[in-house]
FIPA-797876 format. One record per residue (C-alpha): residue number from 1; residue in three letters; x, y, z. Coordinates in nm, 2 decimals. Layout:
<atoms>
(NUM,"Ala",(X,Y,Z))
...
</atoms>
This chain:
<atoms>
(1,"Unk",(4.31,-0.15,-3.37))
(2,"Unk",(4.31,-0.54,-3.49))
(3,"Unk",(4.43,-0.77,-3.32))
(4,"Unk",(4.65,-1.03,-3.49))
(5,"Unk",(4.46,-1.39,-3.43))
(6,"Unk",(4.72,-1.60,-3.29))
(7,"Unk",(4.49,-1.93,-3.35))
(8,"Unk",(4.21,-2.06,-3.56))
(9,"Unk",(3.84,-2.07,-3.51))
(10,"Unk",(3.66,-2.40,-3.34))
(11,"Unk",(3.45,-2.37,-3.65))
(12,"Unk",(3.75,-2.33,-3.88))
(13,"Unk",(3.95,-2.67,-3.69))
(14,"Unk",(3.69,-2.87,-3.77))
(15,"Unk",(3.66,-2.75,-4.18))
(16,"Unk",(4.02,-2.85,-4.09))
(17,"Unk",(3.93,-3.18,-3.97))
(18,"Unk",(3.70,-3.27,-4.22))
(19,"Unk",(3.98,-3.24,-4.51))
(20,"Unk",(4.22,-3.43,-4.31))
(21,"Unk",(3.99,-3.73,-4.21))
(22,"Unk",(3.89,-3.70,-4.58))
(23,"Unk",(4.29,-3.71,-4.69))
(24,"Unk",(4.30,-4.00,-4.41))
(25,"Unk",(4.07,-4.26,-4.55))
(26,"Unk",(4.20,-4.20,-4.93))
(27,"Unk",(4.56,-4.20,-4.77))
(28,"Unk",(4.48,-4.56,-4.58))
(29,"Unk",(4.28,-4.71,-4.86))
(30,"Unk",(4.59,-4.63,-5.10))
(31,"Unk",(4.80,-4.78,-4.83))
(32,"Unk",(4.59,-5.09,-4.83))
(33,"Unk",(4.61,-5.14,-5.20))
(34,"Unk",(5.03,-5.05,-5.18))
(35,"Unk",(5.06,-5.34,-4.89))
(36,"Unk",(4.82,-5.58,-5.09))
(37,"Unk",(5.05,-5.51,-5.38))
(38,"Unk",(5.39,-5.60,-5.16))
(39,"Unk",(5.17,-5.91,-5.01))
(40,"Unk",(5.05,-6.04,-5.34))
(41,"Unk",(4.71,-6.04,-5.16))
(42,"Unk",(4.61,-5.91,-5.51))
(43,"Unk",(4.72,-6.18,-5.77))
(44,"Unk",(4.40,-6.45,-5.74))
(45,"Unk",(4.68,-6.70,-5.73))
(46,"Unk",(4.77,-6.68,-6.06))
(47,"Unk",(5.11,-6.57,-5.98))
(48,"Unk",(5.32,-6.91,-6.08))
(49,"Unk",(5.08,-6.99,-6.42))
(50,"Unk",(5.22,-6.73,-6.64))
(51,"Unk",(5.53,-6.69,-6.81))
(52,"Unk",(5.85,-6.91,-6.78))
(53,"Unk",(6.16,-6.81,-6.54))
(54,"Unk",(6.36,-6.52,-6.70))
(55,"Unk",(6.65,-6.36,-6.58))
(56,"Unk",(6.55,-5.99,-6.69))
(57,"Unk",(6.20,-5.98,-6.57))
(58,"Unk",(6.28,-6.17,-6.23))
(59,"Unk",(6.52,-5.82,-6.16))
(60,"Unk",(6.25,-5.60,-6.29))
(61,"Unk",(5.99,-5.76,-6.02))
(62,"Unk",(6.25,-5.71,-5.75))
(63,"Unk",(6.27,-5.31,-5.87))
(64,"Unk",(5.91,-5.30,-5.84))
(65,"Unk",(5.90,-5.45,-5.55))
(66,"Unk",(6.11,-5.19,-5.39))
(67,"Unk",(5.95,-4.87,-5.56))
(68,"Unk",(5.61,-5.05,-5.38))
(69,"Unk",(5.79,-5.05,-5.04))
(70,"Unk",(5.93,-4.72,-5.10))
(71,"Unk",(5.59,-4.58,-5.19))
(72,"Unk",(5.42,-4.76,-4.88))
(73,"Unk",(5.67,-4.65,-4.65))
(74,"Unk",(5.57,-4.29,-4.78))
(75,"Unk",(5.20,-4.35,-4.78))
(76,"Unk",(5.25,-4.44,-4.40))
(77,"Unk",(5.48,-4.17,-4.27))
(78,"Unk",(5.16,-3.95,-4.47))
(79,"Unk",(4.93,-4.13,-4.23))
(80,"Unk",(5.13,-4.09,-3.88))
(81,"Unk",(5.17,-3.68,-4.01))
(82,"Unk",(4.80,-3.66,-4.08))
(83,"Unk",(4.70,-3.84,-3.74))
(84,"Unk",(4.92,-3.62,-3.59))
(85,"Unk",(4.74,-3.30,-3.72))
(86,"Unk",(4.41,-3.45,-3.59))
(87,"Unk",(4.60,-3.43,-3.20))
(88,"Unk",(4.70,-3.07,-3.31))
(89,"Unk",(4.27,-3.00,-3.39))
(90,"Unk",(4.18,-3.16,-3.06))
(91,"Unk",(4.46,-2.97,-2.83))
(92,"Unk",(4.36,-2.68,-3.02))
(93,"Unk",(4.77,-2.60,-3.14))
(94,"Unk",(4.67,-2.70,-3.51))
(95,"Unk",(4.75,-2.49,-3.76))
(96,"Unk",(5.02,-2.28,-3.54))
(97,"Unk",(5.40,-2.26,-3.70))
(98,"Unk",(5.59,-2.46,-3.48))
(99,"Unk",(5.93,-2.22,-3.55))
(100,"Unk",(5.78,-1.89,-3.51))
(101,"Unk",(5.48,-1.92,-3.31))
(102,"Unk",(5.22,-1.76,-3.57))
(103,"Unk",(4.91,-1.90,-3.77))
(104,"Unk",(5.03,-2.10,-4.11))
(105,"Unk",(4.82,-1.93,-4.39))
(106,"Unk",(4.50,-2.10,-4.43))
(107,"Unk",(4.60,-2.22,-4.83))
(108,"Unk",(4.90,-2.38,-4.72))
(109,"Unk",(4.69,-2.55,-4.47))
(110,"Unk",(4.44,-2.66,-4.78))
(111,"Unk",(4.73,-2.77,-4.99))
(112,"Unk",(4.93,-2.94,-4.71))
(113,"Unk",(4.71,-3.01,-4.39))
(114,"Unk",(4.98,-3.19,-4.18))
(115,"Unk",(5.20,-2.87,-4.18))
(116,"Unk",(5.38,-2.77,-3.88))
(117,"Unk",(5.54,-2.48,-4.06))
(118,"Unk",(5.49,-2.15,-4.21))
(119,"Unk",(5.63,-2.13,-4.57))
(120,"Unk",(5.83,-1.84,-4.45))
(121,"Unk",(5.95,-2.03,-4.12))
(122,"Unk",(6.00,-2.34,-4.41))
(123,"Unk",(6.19,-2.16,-4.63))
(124,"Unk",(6.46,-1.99,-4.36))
(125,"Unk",(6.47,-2.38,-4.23))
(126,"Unk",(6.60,-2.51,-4.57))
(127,"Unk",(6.89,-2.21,-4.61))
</atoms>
C-alpha cells in the first residue's frame, strides 16, 4: 500500500528554490528597467532636445506612461508572490494547495512557482 506524499522532498524544495530565485532576479532586473523607464533614469538627458510640443504625442506619452506603471505595478506584486514562495520552501508548506490541503502537481509548480493552489482547487474557486 502507497502512501499518498502529503509534502515535497528537501531535495525537491530546493530544485524549487532554484527556479524561483532564478524567476526572482529576471523578475527584479525587469522591474528595474520598468521603474528606470517611469523615472526617465533611462533618457541620457536627451529628453527636451527632440521634437517640438505636440498635442497628440504629449497624450500618447501619458498612455505609455500608464501601461509602464501598470506593468511595474504587476512586475512587483510578481516579486512579493515569488518572495513569498521562498517563506513557503523554508517553513517547508511550499508547494501544498492552500484550499484542499494536497501537493499542487509538480508542472504547475514549473509553469507557475508562486502557486498556492491546485488547478483543481483553482478552478472550483473561479465557478
Amino acid at each position: 500500500m502507497s502512501q499518498k506524499k502529503n509534502k515535497y522532498s528537501d531535495k525537491e524544495l530546493l530544485e524549487f528554490k532554484a527556479l524561483i530565485l532564478s524567476k526572482l532576479k529576471e523578475a527584479q532586473d525587469d522591474y528595474s528597467l520598468l521603474i528606470g523607464s517611469l523615472s526617465h533614469n533611462d533618457d541620457h538627458g536627451t529628453n527636451d532636445t527632440g521634437r517640438t510640443f505636440n498635442m497628440m504625442e504629449d497624450g500618447s506619452e501619458t498612455l505609455s506612461r500608464e501601461e509602464l506603471a501598470q506593468l511595474a505595478a504587476r512586475q512587483e506584486k510578481f516579486i512579493k508572490n515569488l518572495q513569498a514562495a521562498l517563506i513557503r520552501i523554508e517553513n517547508k508548506t511550499y508547494g501544498i494547495c492552500r484550499a484542499t490541503g494536497n501537493l499542487i502537481a509538480k508542472a504547475r509548480l514549473n509553469l507557475v512557482p508562486h502557486a498556492t493552489m491546485s488547478i483543481a482547487a483553482k478552478n472550483a474557486q473561479n465557478k
